[in-house]
N, C-alpha and C positions, 0 to 999 in steps of 0.2 A: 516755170518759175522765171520772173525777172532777170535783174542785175540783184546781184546781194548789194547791200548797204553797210559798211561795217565804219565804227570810225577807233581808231589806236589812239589812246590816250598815254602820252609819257609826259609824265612829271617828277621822274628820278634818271639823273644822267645816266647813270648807269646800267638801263632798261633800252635805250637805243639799239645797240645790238639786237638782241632779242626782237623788239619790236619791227626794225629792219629788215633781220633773216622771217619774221612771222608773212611779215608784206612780198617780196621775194616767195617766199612757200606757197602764199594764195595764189599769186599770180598761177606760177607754174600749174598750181592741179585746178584751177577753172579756165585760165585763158584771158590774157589781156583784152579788155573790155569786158568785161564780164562777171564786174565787181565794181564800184563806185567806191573808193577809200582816200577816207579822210584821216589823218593822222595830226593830233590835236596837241600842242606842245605846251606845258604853264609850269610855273615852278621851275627850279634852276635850270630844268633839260632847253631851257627856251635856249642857254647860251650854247649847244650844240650847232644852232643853225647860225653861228656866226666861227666858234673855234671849235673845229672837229674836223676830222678826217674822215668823217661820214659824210658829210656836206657831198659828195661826188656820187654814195651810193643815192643818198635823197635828190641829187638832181636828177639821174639816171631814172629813178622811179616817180620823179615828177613827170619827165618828158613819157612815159606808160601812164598817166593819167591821174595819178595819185596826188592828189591837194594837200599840201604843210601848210599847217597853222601854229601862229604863237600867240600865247597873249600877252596885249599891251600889260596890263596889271600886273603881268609877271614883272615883264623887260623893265619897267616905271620902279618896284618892290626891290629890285637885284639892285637897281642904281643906286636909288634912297638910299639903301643901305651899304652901298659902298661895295659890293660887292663886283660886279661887271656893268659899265654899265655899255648897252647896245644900243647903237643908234638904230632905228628905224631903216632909215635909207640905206644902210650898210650891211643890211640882212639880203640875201641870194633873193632877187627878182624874182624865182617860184615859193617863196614865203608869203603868205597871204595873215595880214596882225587884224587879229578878230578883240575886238572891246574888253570882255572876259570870257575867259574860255571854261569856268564852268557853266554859265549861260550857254557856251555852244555846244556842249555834250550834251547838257538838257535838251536843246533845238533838236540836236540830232537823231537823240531817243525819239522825241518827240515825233519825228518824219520815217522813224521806222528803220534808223540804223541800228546794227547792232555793237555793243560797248565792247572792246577788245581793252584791256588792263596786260600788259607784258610785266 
């Protein structure tokens, strides 16, 4: 068997955690490299990668290989409405903003990730 492909989907703040220790767990029982994980962020969890105190765990597990993503259509949806709004450039340089991030779950099913929901 390959590299597994998983991608973590969080779109409620309060699934970080969980999602984090889930990412963390894999590592441990397969082995850094040995998994390709993408962690997909839309909906308010997107303001995690600007005010959080995870922001350190998610570097830590970007520099192990692991990809964050947000979507613009969230960060764009948050502002509108007055809620947070994040600038683009002021998101952690291992933040990668994908156009919409249900399009990239689809993509990712598509390629043969598997869908993780924390």
């Amino acid at each position: 068997m390959g590299k597994l492909k998983v991608i973590f989907h969080v779109n409620e703040t309060e699934q970080w955690s969980t999602a984090l220790g889930n990412i963390i767990n894999l590592l441990r029982d397969v082995g850094e490299g040995a998994a390709d994980i993408v962690v997909l962020a839309n909906g308010a969890s997107v303001a995690a990668y600007a005010y959080s105190e995870k922001v350190d765990t998610m570097e830590m597990l970007s520099e192990k290989g692991v990809r964050f993503l947000a979507c613009r259509n969230s960060l764009k949806k948050m502002c509108a409405e007055g809620a947070v709004c994040i600038n683009e450039e002021a998101l952690p340089p291992f933040i990668t903003i994908v156009p919409a991030g249900i399009t990239e779950i689809i993509r990712k099913q598509h390629e043969g990730y598997a869908y993780v929901k924390p």
